[in-house]
C-alpha atoms as a printed R data frame, in Angstrom:
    type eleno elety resid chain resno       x       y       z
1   ATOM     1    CA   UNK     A     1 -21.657  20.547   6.637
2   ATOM     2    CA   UNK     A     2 -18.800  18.692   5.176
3   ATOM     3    CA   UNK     A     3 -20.291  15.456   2.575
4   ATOM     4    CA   UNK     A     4 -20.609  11.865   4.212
5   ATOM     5    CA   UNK     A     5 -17.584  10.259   3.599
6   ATOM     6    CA   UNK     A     6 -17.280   6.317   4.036
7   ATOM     7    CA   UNK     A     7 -14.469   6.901   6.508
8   ATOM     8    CA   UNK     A     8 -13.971   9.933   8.721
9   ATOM     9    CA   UNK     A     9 -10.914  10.072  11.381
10  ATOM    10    CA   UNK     A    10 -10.678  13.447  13.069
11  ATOM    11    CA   UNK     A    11  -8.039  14.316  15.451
12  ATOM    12    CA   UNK     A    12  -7.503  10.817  16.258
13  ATOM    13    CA   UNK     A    13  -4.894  10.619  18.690
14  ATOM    14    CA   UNK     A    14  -3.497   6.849  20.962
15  ATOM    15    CA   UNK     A    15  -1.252   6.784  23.321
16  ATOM    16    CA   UNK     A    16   0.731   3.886  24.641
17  ATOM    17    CA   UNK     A    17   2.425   5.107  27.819
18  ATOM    18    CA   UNK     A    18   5.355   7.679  27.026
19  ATOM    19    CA   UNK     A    19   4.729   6.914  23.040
20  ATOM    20    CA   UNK     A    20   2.308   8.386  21.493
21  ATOM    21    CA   UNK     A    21   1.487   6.065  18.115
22  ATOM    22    CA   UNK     A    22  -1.463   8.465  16.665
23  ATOM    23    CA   UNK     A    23  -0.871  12.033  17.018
24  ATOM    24    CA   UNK     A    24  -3.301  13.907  15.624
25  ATOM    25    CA   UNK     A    25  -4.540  11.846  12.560
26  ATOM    26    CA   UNK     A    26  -7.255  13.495   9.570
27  ATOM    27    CA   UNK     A    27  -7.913  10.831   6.926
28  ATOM    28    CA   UNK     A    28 -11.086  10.790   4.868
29  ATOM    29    CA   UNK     A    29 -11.921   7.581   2.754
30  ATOM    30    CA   UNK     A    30 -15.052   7.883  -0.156
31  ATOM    31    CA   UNK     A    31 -17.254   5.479  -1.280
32  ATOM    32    CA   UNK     A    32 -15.270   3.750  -4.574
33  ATOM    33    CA   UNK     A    33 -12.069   4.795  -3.355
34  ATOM    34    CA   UNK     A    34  -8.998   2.704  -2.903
35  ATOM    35    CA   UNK     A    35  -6.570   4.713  -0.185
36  ATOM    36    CA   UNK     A    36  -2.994   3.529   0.712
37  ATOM    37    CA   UNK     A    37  -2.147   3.900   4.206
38  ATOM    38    CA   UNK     A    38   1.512   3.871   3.943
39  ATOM    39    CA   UNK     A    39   4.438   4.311   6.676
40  ATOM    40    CA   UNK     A    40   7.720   2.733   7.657
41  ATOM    41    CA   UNK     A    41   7.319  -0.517  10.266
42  ATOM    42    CA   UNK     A    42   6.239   1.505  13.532
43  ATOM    43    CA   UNK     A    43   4.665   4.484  11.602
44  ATOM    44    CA   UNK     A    44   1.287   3.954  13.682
45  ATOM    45    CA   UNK     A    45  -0.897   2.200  10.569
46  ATOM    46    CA   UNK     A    46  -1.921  -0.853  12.380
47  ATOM    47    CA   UNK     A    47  -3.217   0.840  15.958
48  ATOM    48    CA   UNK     A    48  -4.811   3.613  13.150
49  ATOM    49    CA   UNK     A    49  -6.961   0.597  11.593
50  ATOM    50    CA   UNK     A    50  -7.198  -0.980  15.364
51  ATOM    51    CA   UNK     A    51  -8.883   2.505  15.918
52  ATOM    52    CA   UNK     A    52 -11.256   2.416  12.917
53  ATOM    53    CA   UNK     A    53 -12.375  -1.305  14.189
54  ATOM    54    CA   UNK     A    54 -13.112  -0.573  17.246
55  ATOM    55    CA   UNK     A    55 -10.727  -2.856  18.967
56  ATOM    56    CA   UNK     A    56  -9.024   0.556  20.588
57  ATOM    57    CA   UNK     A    57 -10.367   3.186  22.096
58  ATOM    58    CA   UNK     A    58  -9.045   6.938  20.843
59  ATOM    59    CA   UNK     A    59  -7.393   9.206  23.460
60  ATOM    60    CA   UNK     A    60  -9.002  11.905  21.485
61  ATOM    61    CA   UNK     A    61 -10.820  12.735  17.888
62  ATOM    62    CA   UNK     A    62 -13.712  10.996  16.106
63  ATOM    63    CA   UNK     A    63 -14.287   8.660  14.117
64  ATOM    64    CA   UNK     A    64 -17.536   8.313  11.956
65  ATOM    65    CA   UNK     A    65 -17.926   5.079   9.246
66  ATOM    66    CA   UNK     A    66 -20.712   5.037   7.114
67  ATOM    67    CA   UNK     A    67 -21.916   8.135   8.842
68  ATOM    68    CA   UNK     A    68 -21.974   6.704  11.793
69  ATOM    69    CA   UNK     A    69 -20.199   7.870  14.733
70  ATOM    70    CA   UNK     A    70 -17.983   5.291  16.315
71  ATOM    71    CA   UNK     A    71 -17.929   6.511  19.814
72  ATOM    72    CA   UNK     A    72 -21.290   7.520  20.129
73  ATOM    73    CA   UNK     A    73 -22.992   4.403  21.607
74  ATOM    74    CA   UNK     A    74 -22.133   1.821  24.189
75  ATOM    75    CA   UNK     A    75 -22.025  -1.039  21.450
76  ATOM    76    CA   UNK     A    76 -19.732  -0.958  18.449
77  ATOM    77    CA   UNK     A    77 -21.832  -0.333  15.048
78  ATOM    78    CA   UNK     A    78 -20.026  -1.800  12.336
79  ATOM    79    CA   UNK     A    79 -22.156  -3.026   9.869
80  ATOM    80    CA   UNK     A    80 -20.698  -2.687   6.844
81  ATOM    81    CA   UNK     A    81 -17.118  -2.661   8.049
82  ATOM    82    CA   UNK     A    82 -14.756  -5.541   7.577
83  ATOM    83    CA   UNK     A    83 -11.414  -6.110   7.662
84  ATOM    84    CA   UNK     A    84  -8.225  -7.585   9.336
85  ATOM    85    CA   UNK     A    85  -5.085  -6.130  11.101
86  ATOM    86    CA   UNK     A    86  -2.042  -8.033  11.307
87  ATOM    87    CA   UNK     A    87  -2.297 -11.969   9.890
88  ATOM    88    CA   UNK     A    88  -5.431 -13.031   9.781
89  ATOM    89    CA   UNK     A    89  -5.901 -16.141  12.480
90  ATOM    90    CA   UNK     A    90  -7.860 -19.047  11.737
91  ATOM    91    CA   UNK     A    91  -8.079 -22.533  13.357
92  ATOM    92    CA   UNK     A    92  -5.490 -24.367  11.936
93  ATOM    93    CA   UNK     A    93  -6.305 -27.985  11.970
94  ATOM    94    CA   UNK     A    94  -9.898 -26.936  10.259
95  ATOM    95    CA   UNK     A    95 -10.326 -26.265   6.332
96  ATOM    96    CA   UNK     A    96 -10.277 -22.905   4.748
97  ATOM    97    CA   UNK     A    97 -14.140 -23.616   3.721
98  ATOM    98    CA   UNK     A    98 -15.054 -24.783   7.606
99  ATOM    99    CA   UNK     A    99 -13.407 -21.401   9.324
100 ATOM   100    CA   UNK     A   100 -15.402 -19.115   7.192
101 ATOM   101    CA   UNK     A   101 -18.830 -21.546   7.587
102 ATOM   102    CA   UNK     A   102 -17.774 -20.882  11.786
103 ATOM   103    CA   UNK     A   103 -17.199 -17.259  11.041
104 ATOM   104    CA   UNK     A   104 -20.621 -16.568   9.008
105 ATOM   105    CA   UNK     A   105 -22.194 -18.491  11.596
106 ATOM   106    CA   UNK     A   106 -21.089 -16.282  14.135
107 ATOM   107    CA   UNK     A   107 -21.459 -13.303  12.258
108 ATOM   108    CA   UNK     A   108 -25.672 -14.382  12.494
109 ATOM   109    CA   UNK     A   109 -26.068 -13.314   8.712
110 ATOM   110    CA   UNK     A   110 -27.932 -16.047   6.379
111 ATOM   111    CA   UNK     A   111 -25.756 -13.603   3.726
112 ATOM   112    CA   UNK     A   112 -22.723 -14.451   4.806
113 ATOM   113    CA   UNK     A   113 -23.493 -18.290   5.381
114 ATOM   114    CA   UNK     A   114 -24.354 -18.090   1.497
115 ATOM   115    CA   UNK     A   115 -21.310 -16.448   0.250
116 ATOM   116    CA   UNK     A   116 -18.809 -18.876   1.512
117 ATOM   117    CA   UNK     A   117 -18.049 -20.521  -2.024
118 ATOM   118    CA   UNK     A   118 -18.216 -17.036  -3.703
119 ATOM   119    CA   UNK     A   119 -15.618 -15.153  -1.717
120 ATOM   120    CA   UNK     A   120 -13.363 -18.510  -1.875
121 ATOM   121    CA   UNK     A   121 -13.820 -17.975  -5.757
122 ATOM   122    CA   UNK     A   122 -12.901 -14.255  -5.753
123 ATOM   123    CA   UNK     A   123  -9.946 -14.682  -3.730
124 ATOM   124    CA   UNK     A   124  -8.906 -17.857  -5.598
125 ATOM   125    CA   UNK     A   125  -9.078 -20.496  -2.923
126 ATOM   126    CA   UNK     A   126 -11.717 -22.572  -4.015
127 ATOM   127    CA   UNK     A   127  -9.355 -25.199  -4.865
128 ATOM   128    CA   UNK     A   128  -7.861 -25.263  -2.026
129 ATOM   129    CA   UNK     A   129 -11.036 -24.811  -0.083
130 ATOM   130    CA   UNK     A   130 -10.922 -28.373   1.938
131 ATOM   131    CA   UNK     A   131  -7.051 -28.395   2.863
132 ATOM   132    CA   UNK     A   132  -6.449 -27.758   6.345
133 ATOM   133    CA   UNK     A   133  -5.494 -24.439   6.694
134 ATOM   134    CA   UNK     A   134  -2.217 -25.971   8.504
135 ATOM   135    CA   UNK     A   135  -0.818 -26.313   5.036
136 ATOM   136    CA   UNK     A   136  -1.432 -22.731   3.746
137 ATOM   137    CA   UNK     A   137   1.163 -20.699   3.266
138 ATOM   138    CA   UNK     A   138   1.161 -17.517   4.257
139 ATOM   139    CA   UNK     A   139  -0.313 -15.631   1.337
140 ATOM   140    CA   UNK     A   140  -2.758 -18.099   1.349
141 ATOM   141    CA   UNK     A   141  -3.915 -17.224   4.565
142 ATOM   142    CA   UNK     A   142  -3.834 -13.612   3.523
143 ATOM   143    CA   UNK     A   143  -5.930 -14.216   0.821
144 ATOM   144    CA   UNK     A   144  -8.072 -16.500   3.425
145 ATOM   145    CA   UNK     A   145  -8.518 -13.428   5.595
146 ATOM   146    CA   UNK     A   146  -9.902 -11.128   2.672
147 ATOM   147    CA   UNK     A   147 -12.546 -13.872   1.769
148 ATOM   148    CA   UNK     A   148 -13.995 -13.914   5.442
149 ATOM   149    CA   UNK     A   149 -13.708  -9.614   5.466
150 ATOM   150    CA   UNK     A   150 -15.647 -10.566   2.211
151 ATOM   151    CA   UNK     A   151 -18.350 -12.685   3.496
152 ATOM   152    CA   UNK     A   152 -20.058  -9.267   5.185
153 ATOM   153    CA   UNK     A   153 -19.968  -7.549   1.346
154 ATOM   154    CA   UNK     A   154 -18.567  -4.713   3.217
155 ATOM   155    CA   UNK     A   155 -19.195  -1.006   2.490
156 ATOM   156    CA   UNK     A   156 -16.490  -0.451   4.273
157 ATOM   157    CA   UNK     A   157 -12.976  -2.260   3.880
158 ATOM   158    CA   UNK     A   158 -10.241  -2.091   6.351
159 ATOM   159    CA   UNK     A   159  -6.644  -3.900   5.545
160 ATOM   160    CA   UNK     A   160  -3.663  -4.605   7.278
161 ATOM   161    CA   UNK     A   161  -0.749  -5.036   4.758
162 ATOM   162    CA   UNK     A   162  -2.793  -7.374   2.973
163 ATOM   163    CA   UNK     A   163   0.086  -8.463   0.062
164 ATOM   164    CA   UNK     A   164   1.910  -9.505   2.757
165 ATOM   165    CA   UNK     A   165   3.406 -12.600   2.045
166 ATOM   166    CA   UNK     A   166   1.961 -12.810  -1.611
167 ATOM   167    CA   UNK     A   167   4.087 -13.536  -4.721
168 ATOM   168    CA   UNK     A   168   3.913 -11.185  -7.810
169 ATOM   169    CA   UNK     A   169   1.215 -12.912  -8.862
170 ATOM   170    CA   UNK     A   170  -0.502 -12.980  -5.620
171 ATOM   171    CA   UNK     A   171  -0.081  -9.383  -5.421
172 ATOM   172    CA   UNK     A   172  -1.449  -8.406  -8.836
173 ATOM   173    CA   UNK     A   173  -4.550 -11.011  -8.055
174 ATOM   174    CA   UNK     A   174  -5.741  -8.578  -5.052
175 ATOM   175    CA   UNK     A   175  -4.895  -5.593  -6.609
176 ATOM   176    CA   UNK     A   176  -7.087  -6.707  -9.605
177 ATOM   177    CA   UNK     A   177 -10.014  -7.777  -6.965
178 ATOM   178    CA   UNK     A   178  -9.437  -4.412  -4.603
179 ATOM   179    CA   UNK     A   179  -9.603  -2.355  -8.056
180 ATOM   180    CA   UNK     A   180 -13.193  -4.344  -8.681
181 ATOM   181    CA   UNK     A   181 -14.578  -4.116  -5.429
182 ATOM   182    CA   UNK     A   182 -14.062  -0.133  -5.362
183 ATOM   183    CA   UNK     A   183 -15.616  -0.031  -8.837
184 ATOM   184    CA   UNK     A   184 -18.324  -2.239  -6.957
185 ATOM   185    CA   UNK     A   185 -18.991   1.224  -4.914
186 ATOM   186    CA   UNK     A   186 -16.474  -0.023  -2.146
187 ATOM   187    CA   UNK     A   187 -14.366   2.035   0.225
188 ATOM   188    CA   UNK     A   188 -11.158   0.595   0.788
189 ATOM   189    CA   UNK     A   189  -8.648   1.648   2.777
190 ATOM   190    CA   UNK     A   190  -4.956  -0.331   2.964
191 ATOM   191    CA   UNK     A   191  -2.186  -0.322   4.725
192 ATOM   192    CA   UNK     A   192   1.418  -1.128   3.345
193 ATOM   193    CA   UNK     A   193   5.391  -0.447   3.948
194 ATOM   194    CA   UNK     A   194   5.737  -1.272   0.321
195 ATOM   195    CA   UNK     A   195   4.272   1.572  -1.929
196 ATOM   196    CA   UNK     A   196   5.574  -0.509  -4.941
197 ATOM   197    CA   UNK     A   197   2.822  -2.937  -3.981
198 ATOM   198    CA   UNK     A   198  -0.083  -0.525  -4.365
199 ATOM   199    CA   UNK     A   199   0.780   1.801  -7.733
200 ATOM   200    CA   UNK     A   200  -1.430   0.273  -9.289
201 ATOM   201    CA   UNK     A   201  -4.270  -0.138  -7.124
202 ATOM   202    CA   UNK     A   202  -4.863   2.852  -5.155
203 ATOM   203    CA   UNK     A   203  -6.128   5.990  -5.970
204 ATOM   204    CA   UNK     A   204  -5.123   8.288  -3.246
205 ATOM   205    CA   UNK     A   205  -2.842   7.990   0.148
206 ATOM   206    CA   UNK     A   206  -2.171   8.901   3.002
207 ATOM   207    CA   UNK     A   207   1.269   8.416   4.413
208 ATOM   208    CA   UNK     A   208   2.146   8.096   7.933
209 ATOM   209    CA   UNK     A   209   5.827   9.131  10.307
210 ATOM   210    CA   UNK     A   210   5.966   8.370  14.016
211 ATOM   211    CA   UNK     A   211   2.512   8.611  13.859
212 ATOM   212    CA   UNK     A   212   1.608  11.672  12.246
213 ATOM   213    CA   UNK     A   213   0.489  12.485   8.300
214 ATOM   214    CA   UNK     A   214   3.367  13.782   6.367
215 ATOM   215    CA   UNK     A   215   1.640  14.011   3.115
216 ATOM   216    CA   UNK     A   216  -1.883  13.414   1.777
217 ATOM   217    CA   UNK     A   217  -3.339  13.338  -1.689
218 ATOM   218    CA   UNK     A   218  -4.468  11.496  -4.425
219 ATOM   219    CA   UNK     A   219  -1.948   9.385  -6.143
220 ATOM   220    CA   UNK     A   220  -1.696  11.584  -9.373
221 ATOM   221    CA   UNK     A   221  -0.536  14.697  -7.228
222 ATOM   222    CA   UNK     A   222   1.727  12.483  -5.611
223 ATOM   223    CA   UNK     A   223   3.525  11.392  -8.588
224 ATOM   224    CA   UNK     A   224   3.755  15.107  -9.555
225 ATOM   225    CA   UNK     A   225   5.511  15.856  -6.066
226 ATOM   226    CA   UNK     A   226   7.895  13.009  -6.308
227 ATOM   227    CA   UNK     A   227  11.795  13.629  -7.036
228 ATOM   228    CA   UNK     A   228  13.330  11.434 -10.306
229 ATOM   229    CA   UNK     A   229  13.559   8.055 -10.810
230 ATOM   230    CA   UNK     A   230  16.830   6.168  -9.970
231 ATOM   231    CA   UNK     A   231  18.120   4.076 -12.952
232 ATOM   232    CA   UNK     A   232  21.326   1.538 -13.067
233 ATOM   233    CA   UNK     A   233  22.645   2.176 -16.970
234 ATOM   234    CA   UNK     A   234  25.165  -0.083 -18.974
235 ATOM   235    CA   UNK     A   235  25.737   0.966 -22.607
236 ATOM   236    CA   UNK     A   236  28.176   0.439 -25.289
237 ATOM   237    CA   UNK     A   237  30.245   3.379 -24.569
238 ATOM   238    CA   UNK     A   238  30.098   4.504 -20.844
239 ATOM   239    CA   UNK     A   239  32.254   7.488 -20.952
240 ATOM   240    CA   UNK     A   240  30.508   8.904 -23.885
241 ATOM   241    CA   UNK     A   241  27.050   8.199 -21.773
242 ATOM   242    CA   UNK     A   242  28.844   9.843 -18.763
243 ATOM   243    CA   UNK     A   243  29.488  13.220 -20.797
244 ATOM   244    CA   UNK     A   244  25.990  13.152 -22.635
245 ATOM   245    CA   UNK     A   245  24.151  12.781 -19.413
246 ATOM   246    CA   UNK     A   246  26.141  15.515 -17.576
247 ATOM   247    CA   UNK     A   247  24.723  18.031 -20.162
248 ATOM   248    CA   UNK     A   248  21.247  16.338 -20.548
249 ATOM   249    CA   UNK     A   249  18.401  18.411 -18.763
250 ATOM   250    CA   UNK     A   250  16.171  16.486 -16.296
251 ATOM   251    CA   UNK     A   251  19.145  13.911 -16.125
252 ATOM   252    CA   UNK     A   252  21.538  13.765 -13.112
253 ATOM   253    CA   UNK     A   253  24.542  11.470 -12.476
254 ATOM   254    CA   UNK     A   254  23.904   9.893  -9.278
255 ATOM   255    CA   UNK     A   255  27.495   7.646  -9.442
256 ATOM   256    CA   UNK     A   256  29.582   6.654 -12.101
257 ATOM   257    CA   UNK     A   257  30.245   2.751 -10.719
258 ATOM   258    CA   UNK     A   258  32.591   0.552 -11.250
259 ATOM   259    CA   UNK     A   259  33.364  -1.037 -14.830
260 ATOM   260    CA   UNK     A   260  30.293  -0.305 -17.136
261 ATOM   261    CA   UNK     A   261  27.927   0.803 -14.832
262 ATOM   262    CA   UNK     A   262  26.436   4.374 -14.573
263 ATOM   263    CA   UNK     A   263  24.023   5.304 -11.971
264 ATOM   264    CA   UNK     A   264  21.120   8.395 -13.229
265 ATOM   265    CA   UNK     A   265  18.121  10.110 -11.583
266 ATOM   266    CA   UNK     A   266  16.064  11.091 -14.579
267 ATOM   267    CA   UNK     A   267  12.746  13.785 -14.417
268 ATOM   268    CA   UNK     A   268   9.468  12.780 -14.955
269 ATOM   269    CA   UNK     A   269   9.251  13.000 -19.069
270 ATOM   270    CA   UNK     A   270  13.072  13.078 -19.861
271 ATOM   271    CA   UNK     A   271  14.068   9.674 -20.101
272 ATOM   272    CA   UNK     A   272  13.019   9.411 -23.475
273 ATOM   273    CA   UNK     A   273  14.707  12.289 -24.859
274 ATOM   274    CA   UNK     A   274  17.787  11.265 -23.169
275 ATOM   275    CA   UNK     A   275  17.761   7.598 -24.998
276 ATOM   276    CA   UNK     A   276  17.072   9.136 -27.672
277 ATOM   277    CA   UNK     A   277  20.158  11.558 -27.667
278 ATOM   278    CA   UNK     A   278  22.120   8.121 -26.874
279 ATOM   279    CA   UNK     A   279  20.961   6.442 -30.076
280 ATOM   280    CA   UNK     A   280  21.938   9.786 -32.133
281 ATOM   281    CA   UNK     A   281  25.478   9.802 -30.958
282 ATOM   282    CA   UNK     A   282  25.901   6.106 -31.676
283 ATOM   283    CA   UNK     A   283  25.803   4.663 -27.918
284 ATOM   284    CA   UNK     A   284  24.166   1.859 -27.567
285 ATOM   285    CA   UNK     A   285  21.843   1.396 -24.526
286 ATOM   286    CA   UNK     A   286  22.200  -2.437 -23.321
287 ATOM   287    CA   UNK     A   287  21.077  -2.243 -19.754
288 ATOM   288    CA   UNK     A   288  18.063  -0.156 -18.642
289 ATOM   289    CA   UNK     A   289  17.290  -1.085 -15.130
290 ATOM   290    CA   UNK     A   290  15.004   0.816 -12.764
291 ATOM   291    CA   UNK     A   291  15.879   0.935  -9.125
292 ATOM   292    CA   UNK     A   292  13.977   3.705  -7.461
293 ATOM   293    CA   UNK     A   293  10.518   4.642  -9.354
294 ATOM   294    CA   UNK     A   294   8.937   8.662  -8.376
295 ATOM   295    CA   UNK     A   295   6.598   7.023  -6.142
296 ATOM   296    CA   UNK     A   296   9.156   4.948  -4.232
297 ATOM   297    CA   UNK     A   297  11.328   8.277  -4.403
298 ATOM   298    CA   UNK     A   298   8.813  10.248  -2.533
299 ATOM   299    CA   UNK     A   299   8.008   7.342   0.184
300 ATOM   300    CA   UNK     A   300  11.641   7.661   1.095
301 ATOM   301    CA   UNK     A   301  11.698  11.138   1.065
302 ATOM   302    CA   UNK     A   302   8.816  11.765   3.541
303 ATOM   303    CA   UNK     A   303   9.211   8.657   5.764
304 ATOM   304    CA   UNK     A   304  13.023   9.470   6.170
305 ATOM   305    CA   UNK     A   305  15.102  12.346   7.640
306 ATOM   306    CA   UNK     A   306  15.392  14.280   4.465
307 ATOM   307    CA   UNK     A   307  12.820  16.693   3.311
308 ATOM   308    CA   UNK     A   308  11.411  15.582   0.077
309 ATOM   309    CA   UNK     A   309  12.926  17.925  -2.072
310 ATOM   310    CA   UNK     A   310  16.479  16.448  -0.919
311 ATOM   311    CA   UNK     A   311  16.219  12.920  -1.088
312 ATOM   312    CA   UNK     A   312  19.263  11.078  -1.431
313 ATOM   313    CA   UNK     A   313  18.585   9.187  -4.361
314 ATOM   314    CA   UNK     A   314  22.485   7.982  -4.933
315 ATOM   315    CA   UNK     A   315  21.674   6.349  -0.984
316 ATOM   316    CA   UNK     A   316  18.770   4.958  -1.519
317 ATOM   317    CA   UNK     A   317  20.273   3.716  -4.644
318 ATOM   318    CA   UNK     A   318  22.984   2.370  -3.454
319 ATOM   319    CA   UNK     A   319  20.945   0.619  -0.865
320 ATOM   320    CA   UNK     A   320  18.801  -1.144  -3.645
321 ATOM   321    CA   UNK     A   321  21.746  -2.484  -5.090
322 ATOM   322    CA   UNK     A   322  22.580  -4.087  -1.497
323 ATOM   323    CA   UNK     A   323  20.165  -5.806  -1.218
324 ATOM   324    CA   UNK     A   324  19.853  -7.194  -4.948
């Protein structure tokens, strides 16, 4: 018999009419684990996590959380689960503090009723606990929505892109607090279009196209998958760059741009050597500027039309540099 896993999603399969937005879905989440659900916009990550709440019923598969299977009785069990999908929704012209008092009063738990301040605290509202929740913005309500998923002290925690709408610092705040709850024993499981978002928080993903898994794995064998990094370079000497990087291994010249700009995809574990070779032949490096990391690489490459070993890195590149 396979171990009890926090999460369990078997053959999980939705239909909407002629589309079908699961097809055929496997993801496992462990207790203490922090899993990325990532996808492009339509990839099928929010009906997935509508699935694992119980607020849609699967056309086929199973789904068991906490050991428990979802569609084996007539009432949805999901003690222990929390979460949102899409933006949270509170009653506007009430205070962040009053919504979650209504919600732990309708979740009948003395518990939650008694963790109201503490999850304000974790999620770093509690000064902003008696504004109307009219005047959040929207990170703020994000952050609002993971403090009432907090008041059940889940086992189980289910997220719908929940950075959304955060600033850097937002961002890093509940990747720091997603990091502690999983060390807490949590199972967390995210969703995100973003993979830059969740590098550092997530220890495994699974990534979704048109509804099916393209890839799964933890994020270490990920990064070993993914193609180069993309890098804009501006040195003292361009040309000289140009012909050093040509011959470099683990180096490739994406585009040599206009004026002093070069354009490189460098291997994991060469970039290094290749600054270094710079400095010995008397070019100086003045602009270093990431554009692509692996991870974002490999996102690309499997939610796109390339394979991942032929990612267009000098595209998606290019594309960065659009929109800077």
């Amino acid at each position: 018999m396979a171990p009890v896993a926090a999460v369990r999603a078997s053959g999980l399969v939705k239909r909407f009419e002629s589309t079908c937005a699961v097809d055929g879905v496997d993801l496992v989440v462990a207790d203490g684990e922090v899993r990325g659900l990532l996808g492009p916009n339509g990839a099928g990550k929010t009906t997935l996590l509508r699935l694992l709440l119980g607020l849609l019923t699967p056309d086929a598969g199973q789904i068991e959380l906490l050991g428990r299977d979802l569609g084996a009785a007539d009432t949805v069990n999901l003690d222990g689960v929390a979460g949102f999908v899409e933006e949270p929704a509170f009653y506007p012209y009430l205070s962040g503090r009053v919504n979650l008092e209504l919600l732990a009063e309708l979740d009948r738990s003395p518990q939650a009723q008694a963790r109201v301040d503490e999850v304000l605290e974790r999620v770093g509202l509690a000064d902003r606990a008696g504004d109307r929740v009219s005047g959040y913005s929207t990170g703020m309500r994000q952050r609002l929505g993971i403090a009432a998923a907090l008041l059940r002290a889940p086992a189980v925690l289910l997220l719908d892109e929940p950075t959304s709408g955060l600033d850097p610092a937002g961002v890093r705040e509940v990747g720091v607090l997603l990091r502690r709850l999983a060390a807490e024993g949590t199972a967390v499981l995210l969703s995100s279009h973003l993979i830059g978002s969740t590098e550092d928080v997530c220890d495994s993903y699974t990534v979704l196209r048109r509804g099916r898994v393209v890839w799964s794995g933890s994020a270490a064998q990920l990064r070993e998958q993914a193609p180069g990094s993309a890098y804009r370079l501006q040195t003292s000497d361009d040309s000289r760059a140009l012909e050093l990087a040509r011959k470099h291994p683990g180096v490739e010249v994406l585009r040599a741009g206009e004026g002093s700009e070069l354009r490189i995809a460098v291997a994991a574990g060469a970039l290094d050597a290749f600054v270094l070779e710079l400095g010995r032949a008397g070019v100086a490096v003045r602009r270093l500027e990431l554009l692509l990391s692996p991870l974002e690489s490999m996102f690309f490459a499997l939610t796109g039309e390339a394979d991942a070993g032929s990612v267009d890195l000098a595209g998606l590149a290019d594309a960065v540099l659009a929109g800077a």
